[in-house]
N, C-alpha and C positions, 0 to 999 in steps of 0.2 A: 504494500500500500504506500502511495507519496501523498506527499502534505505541500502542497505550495506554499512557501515562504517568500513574505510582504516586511519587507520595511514601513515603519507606520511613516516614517520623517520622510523618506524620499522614494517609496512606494517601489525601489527596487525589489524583482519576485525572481526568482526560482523554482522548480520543486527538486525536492530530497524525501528518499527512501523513509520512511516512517520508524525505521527501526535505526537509524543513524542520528535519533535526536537522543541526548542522553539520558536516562534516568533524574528526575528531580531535578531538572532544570530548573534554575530562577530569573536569570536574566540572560538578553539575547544581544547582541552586539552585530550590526550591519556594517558588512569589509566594503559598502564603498562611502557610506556618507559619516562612519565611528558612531553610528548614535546607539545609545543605552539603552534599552528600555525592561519594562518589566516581561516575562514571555507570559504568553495565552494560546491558545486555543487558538486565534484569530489573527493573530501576526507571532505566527512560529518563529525560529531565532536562526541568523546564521551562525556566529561565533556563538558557543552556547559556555555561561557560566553557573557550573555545579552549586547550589547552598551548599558551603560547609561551616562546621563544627565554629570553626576558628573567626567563622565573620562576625567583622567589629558590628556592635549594638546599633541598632539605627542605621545601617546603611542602604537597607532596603525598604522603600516605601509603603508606607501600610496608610490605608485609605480607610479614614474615620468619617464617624459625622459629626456636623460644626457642635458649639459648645452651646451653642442655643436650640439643636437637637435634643442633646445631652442636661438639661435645664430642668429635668424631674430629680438628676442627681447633682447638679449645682444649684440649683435653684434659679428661681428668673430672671433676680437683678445682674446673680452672674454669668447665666447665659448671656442676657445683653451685651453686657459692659464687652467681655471677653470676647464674642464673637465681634462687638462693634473696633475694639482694640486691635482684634488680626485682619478686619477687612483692610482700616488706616494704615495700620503699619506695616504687617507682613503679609499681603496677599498673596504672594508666589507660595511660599509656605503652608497658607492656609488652603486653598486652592489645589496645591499639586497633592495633598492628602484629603483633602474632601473626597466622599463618594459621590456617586453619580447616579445613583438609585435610591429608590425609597417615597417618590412619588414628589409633587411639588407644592404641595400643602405646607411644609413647614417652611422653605425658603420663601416662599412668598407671604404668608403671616409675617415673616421678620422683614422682608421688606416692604410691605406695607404699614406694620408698625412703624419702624427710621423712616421708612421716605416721607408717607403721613407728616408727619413731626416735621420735618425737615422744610416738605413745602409748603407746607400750613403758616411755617414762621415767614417765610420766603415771600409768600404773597402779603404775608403783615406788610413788610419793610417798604415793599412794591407802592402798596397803598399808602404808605406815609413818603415816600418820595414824590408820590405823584401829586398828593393835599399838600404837603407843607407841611404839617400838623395834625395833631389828632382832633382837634377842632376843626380843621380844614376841611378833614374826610366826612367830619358826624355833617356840618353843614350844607357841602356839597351835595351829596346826597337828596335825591329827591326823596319828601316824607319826614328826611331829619331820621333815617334808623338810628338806632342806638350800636352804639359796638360791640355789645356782647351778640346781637341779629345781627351784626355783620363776622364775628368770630364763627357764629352756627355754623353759617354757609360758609366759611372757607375749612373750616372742621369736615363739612361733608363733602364737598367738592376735593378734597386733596385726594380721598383714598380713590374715589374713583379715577382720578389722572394719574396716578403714582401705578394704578390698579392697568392701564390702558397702555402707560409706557414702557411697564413689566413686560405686558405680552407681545405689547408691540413690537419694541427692541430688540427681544427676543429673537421673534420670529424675523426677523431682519435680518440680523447678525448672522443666525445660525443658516441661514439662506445662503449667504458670502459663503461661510464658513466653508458647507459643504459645495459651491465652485469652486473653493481653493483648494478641494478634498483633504479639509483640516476637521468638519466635527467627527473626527470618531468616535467621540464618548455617547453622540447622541444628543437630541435635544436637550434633556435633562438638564445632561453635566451646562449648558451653554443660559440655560435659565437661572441652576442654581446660580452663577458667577452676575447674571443680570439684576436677579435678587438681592443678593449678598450685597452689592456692589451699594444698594439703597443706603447705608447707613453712612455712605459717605454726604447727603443731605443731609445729614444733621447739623452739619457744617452751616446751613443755613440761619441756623440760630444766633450767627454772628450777623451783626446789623449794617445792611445795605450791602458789604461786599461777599458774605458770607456763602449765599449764594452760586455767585463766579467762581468762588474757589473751587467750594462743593462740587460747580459743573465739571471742574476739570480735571481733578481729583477722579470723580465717579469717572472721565474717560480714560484712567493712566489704570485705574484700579481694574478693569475692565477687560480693557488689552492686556495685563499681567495675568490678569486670574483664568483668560480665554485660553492663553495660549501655554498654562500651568494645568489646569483640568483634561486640555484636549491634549498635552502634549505633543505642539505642534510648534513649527520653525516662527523663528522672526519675520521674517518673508512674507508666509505665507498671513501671517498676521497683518499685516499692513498692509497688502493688497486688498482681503478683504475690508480693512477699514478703509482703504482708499476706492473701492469699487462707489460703495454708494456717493460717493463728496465727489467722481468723475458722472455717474451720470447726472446727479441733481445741478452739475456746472454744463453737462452739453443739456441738459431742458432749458437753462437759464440763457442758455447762448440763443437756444432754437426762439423763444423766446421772445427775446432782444430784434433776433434777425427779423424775427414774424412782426414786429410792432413797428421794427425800420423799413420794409417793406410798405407796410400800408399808409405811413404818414407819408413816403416819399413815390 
């Protein structure tokens, strides 16, 4: 029986004799592009390395669920905090040991929790740049609302946006993804990391630029933790972020052209 063997990184395949792969293999190494990776079932290994006795602790990656999974045995404030602490600081980290199953109910509660919060303050800040003041806004205001009726609505309005740009982004990204034949993990793994990546909104709590940061943070955290779960090149990373910002610049051109045309 053969097994074709797939490099996941640069999709070099072979096949090899089924019985020429070693006993308890753990990790497989690809002789044309050096990459590492863990072996399966689904990308067999060329250079193939044996677990032994002697391997240093921790060198091979074991894929957990985040700490805000794990929140019945730390509890909830430290589910937060801790998962909120590794998406900022250490995503690659968090990310490259995340699993990628287990359904998408819990990652998306935690980002809808952070992002909630995050754009809720977000649109505060908005609102008082745009009044001047918090007398500016109550007055403006046709009816004269009071700001706790205007706190409601943007309390209810966040989860639903935060709720839309979860899936939306999502299914965007993981679209590229797989043209650049980088999701392997699946959707899953590409939501949890869209999910997760919410609690960089929290950032928005900081006033008027808070925001801005949050946005761009949530896009570094993003690109780090996509191509940490999927296990996939730089490359192939940045093409797909560069696919959608090439076509929305040739719609903008076509555009332009269509409007120059008609006035002229």
């Amino acid at each position: 029986m053969t097994i074709e063997i797939t490099c996941p990184n640069c999709n070099f395949s072979k096949t090899i004799p089924k019985e020429k792969i070693p006993a308890g293999v753990r990790w497989a190494n690809c002789p044309r592009c050096k990459h590492r990776f863990e072996f399966t079932t689904q990308y067999p290994a060329f250079g193939f390395e044996q677990e032994q006795k002697g391997t240093e602790p921790g060198s091979e990656i074991k894929r957990e669920a985040s700490p805000w999974e794990n929140r019945s045995e730390l509890g909830i404030w430290q589910g937060i905090y801790q998962t909120f602490k590794a998406v900022l600081f250490s995503p690659e980290k968090l990310f490259k040991s995340m699993i990628f199953t287990g359904g998408i109910k819990e990652p998306l509660a935690y980002g809808l929790l952070l992002g909630s919060m995050g754009t809720m303050f977000g649109f505060f800040w908005q609102f008082l740049i745009i009044g001047g003041s918090l007398r500016s806004i109550d007055q403006g205001l046709t009816g004269q609302l009071p700001m706790g009726f205007i706190f409601l609505i943007i309390m209810l309005i966040s989860p639903i946006f935060v709720s839309l740009t979860i899936f939306f982004t999502s299914g965007i990204i993981h679209l590229m993804l797989l043209i650049v034949g980088g999701g392997r993990n699946g959707f899953e793994a590409t939501f949890r990391v869209i999910s997760y990546s919410q609690a960089t909104q929290v950032l928005g709590l900081i006033p008027f630029i808070g925001g801005m940061i949050g946005g761009v943070w949530l896009a570094i955290v993003q690109f780090i933790g996509l191509r940490a779960i999927h296990e996939i090149s730089y490359l192939k990373m940045v093409i797909a972020f560069l696919i959608p910002v090439v076509i929305l610049i040739l719609i903008l051109a076509m555009a332009i052209s269509i409007s120059l045309s008609i006035i002229f």
